[in-house]
C-alpha positions, 0 to 999 in steps of 0.5 A: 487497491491492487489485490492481483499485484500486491508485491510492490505493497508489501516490500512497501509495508513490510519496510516501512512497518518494521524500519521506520517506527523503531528509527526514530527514538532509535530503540528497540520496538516494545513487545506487543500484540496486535489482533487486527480485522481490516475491510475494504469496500468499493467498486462492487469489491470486498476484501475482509479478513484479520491480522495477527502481529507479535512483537518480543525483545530478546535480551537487550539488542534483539527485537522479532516479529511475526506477522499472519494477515488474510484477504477474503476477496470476493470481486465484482469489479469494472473489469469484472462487469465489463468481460468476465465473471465475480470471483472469489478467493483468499490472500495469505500473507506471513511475515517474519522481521527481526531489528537488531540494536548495535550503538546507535544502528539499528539493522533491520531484516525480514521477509514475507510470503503471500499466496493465493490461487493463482499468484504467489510474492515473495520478499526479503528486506535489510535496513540501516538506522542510524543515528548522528548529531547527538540523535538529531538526525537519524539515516534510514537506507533500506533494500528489499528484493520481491519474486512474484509467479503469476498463473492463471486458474482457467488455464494451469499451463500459464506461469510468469515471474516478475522480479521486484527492487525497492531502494528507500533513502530517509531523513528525519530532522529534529529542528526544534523540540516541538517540530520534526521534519522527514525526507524520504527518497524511494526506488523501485524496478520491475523486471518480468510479467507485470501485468494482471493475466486476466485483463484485456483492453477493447478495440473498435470493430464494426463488424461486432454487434457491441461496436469493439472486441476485446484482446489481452494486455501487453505491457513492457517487461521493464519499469522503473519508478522513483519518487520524494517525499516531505513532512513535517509533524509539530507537537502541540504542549508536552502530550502527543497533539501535533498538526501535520503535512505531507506532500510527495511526487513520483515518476515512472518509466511508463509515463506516469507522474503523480503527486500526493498531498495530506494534512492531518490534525492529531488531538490528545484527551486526558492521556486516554483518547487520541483522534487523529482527523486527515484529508489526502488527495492524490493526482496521477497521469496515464501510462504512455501506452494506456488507451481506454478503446484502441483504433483497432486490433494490436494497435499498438506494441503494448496494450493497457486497459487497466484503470490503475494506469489511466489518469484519475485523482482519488480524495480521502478523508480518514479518522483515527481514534485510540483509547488507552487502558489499563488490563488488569486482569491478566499480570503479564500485559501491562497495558492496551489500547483499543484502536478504530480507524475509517478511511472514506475515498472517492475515485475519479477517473478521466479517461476510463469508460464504465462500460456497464452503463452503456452507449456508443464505444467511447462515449460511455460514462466516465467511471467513478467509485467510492470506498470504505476502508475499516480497521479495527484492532486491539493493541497489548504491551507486556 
């Protein structure tokens, strides 16, 4: 959870969640509300707020969506805690998408804005879906395009740009009636500012009481990342219970390799409830610059303290429950489903230090959270 750069996040989301699920049965998506309320706690760091998602065919090629999602932050973090004061603030987030069906492609398009106080993101999307072999096999290429400008609310004269590609190449292969397969390859390139404007990394001074000072980071203006991904989903009978597993690598100019992996059971009761039971586990390296106490003042030509960058593992579970129902009371909605979801994930972390608890510098304890993410949302279909 990266609340200052959150660009990469929604090119992500905003790809994913408007290309993907119309992709494979190739149709338009059905029209539907979504009224949302998400929360994420961890790390002393709050982030509430709901989401409103609305969906309408026009005729029978086009499909639009609009989309308003807020985070309510209130942040007391490690960085936080360590050389800077809580802050409060509020991330607005508005989306609009639209697919079009020609044959069997589907064009997709959109674009997204986000402002807070001191960083603004912005992003445009196109996607291709297409489908070959008598629609065993359905082609997803996607592109998206972010800008992001960066301030800083303690000074108004600071202003950065960061510039953001996302290049995404899908596969998804039907083997068997029952058995689905996806291959998904992903590129991103970072040009700019991409580091947070606050942050600032320590090094060892003994002539300060605490044993080291502190600096602002300094990271390259470049980075280039990839990564592949494989799942697999088995339908269980006729209704929609399925096992499934993914698993994914990723690299980056920066030195990082990380690898994810997550299995995950889906049960469905009476053509009422779904559950949707998982276990992920992700594992990642250091940046080649990253150091969590440097030897001495501008030790290096780029400078991070920032414990996304450091080498640590995160474990989650996470549980999914759907009910489906009938709305009555209002012709125009032909149905709904009333949808919660909780994700509990543990953070460890290797070589950064939770400065707070004290001790002698770099010898600190190592730092580690937990966190709970909560959504809850009601669905509508008319």
């Amino acid at each position: 959870m990266n609340v200052r750069h959150g660009s990469l996040l929604v090119v992500a989301w905003v790809v994913a969640n408007t290309l993907l699920p119309a992709a494979h049965a190739q149709v338009l998506p059905e029209d539907r509300l979504d009224v949302l309320y998400h929360s994420y706690e961890g790390d002393q760091i709050t982030i509430t707020g709901p989401s409103l998602l609305a969906r309408k065919s026009i005729g029978s090629k086009l499909s639009v969506s609009a989309n308003y999602y807020v985070d309510e932050i209130t942040s007391a973090s490690i960085d936080v805690r360590s050389y800077a004061s809580p802050y409060t603030e509020q991330r607005n987030e508005y989306s609009l998408s639209a697919d079009y069906l020609v044959g069997e492609t589907i064009l997709s398009t959109g674009f997204t804005s986000s402002d807070e106080q001191d960083f603004e993101a912005q992003t445009a999307f196109f996607g291709v879906s297409q489908e070959v072999f008598g629609g065993l096999t359905t082609v997803n290429l996607s592109y998206a395009r972010g800008w992001d400008e960066i301030g800083q609310v303690t000074d108004p004269t600071f202003f950065r740009e960061a510039d953001r590609r996302l290049y995404r190449l899908g596969l998804s292969q039907v083997l068997t009636k029952n058995f689905l397969v996806t291959l998904d390859y992903e590129g991103i390139t970072d040009e700019g500012f991409l580091n947070n404007s606050y942050r600032q990394v320590r090094f060892l001074d003994p002539n300060d009481a605490r044993g080291y000072r502190f600096q602002p980071e300094l990271y390259p203006e470049t980075r280039t990342s990839g990564s592949l991904a494989i799942g697999g989903r088995y339908f269980i009978g006729a209704g929609p219970s399925a096992i499934y597993a993914n698993a994914r690598t990723y690299s980056d100019t920066w030195g990082i390799d990380a690898w994810n992996a997550e299995l995950g059971y889906t049960y469905s009761l009476r053509s009422k409830w779904i559950f949707d039971l998982s276990a992920r586990h992700y594992s990642q390296t250091a940046a080649d610059f990253y150091s969590d106490l440097y030897p001495f003042e501008n030790a290096q030509n780029f400078l991070g303290r920032d414990k996304e960058i450091s080498t640590f593992t995160n474990t989650g579970v996470k549980l999914d429950v759907t009910y489906d129902f009938r709305v009555d009371m209002f012709r125009f909605l032909d149905r709904g489903t009333l949808n919660f979801s909780y994700n509990y994930i543990m953070f460890e972390y290797e070589d950064f230090r939770n400065i707070p608890e004290g001790g002698d510098p770099g010898e600190e304890p190592l730092f580690e959270f937990n966190a709970d993410v909560i959504q809850v949302y009601l669905s509508f279909w008319f």
